[in-house]
C-alpha positions in Angstrom: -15.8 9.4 -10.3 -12.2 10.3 -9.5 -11.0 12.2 -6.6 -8.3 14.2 -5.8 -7.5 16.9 -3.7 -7.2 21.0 -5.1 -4.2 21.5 -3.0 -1.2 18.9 -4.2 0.6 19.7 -0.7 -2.4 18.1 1.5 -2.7 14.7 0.0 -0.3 11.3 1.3 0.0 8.4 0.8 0.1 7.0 3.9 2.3 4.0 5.1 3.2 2.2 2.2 5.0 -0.6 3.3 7.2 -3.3 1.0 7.8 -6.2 1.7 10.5 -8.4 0.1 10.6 -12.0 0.2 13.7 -13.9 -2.0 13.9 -17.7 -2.5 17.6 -17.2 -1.0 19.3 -14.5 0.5 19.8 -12.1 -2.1 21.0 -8.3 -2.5 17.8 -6.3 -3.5 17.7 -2.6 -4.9 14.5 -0.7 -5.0 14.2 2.5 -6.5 10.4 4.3 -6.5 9.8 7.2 -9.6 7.0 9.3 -7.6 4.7 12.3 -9.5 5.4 14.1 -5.8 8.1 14.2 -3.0 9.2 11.7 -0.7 8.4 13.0 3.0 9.4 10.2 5.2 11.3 7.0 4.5 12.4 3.7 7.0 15.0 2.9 6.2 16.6 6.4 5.0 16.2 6.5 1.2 18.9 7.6 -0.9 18.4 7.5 -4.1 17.2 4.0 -3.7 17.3 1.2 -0.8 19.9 -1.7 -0.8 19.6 -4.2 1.5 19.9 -7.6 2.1 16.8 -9.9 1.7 16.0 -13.2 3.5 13.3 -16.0 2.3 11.3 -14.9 5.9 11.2 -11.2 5.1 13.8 -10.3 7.3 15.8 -7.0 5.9 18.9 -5.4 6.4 19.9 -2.3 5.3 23.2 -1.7 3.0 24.1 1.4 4.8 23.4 1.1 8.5 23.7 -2.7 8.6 20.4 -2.8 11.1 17.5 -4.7 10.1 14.2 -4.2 9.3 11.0 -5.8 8.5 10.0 -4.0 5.5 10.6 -0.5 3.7 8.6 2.5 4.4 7.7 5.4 2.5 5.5 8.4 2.4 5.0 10.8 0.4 2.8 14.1 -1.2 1.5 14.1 -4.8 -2.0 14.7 -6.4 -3.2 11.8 -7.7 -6.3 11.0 -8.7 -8.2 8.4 -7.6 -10.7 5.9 -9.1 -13.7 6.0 -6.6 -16.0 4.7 -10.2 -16.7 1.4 -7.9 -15.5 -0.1 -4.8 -17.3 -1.1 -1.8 -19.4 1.4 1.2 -18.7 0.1 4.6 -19.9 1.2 7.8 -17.3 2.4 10.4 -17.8 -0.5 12.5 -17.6 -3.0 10.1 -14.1 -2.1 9.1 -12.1 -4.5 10.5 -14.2 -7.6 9.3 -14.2 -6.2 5.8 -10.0 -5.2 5.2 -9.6 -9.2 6.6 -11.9 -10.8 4.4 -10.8 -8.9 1.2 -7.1 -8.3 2.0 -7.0 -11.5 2.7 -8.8 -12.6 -0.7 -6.0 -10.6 -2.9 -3.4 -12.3 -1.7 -1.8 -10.5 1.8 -0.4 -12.6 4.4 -1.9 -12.4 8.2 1.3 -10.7 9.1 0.7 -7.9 6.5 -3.1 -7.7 6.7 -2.5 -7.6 10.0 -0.6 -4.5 10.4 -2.2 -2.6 7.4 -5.7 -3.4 9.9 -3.7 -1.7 13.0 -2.6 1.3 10.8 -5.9 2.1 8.8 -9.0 0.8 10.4 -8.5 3.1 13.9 -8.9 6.1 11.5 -11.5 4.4 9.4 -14.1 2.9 12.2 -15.0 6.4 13.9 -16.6 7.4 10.8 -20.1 6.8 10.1 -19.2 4.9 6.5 -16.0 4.8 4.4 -16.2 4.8 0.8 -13.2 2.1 -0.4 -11.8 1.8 -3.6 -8.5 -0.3 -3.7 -6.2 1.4 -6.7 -4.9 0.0 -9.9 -2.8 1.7 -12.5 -3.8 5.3 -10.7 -1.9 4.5 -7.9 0.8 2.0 -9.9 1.5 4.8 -12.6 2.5 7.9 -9.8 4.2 5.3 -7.8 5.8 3.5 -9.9 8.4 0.7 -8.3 11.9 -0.7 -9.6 13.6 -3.7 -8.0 16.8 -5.2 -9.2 16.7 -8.1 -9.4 13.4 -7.9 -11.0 10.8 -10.1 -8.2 8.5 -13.0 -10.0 5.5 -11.7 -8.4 4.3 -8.1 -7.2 1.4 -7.5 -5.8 0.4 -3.8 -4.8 -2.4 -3.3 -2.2 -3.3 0.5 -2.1 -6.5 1.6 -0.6 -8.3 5.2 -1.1 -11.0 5.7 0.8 -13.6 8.8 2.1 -15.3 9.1 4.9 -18.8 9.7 4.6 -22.2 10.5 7.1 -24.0 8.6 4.8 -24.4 5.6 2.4 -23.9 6.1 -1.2 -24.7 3.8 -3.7 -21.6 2.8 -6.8 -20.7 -0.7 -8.5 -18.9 -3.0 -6.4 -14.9 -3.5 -7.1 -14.1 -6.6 -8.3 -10.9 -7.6 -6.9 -8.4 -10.8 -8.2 -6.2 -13.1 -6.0 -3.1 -13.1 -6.3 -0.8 -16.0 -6.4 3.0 -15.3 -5.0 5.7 -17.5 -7.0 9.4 -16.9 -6.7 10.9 -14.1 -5.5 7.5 -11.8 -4.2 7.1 -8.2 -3.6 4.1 -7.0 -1.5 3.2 -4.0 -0.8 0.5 -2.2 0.7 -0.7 1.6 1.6 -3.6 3.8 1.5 -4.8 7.3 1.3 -8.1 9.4 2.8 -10.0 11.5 0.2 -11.4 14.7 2.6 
């Protein structure tokens, strides 16, 4: 079952965040190839970001010299999503379940944290929310270059639909992930309507 929306201009991905964690201070270059436009960046994006990492996840930008605590993007495509298996949740049980299983792949408190803050307010007034977190059809329209190339990326992007009632698919199964080195983490989402 895959999902997307007839109009290209109406769907977003929503609040993708990276966050870039170096052994060492390092200069960092990150470059995204989207299949859709860029509508809203933190810090400015041109033609790529360049900033300066720290081991704690601190940032600062190349071109403003301000700092940051991750890179933020948005942007409007027509992707479409794998909805074959993931999880049905009811609206109040939202918050419980993005802890336990962000937590499970591999986010930090920090970032489940404030992917929790973003998503679940729009999530828990609906009756249920169909989730599917996204592989290769969110990796392969999104697709993310960093110089120097990190020893670990994990990307957390969640699609989900609100429905009025339960439906019944497979489970997901999800993996941990293990961060070594220099890590990349990112994490975002999208609503199916």
């Amino acid at each position: 079952m895959y999902f997307a929306r007839e109009d290209p201009t109406q769907i977003e991905l929503a609040k993708p965040v990276i966050y870039l964690y170096p052994e060492t201070k390092t200069e960092i270059e990150v470059k995204l190839d989207l299949d859709g436009q860029l509508s809203f960046t933190y810090p400015k994006y041109d033609n790529g970001w360049r900033v300066t990492a720290y081991p704690d996840g601190t940032l600062v930008d190349g071109s403003d010299g301000r700092e940051y605590s991750y890179l933020f993007w948005e942007s409007d495509g027509n992707p479409a999503f794998d909805m074959s298996c993931g999880f049905v949740v009811a609206g109040g049980d939202t918050v419980e379940f993005l802890r336990e299983k962000l937590a499970f792949m591999g986010l930090l408190p920090k970032e489940y944290n404030e992917f929790i803050v973003y998503w679940a307010p729009m999530m828990e007034a609906n009756a249920y929310n169909l989730i599917a977190f996204q592989g290769e059809s969110y990796t392969d329209t999104a697709r993310l270059e960093v110089v120097p190339a990190p020893d670990s990326m994990l990307r957390v992007f969640m699609a989900y639909k609100p429905l009025d009632n339960p439906v019944a698919l497979p489970e997901q199964k999800l993996e941990t992930f293990e961060r070594s080195g220099f890590a990349v983490i990112e994490w975002g989402g999208a609503v199916i309507r």
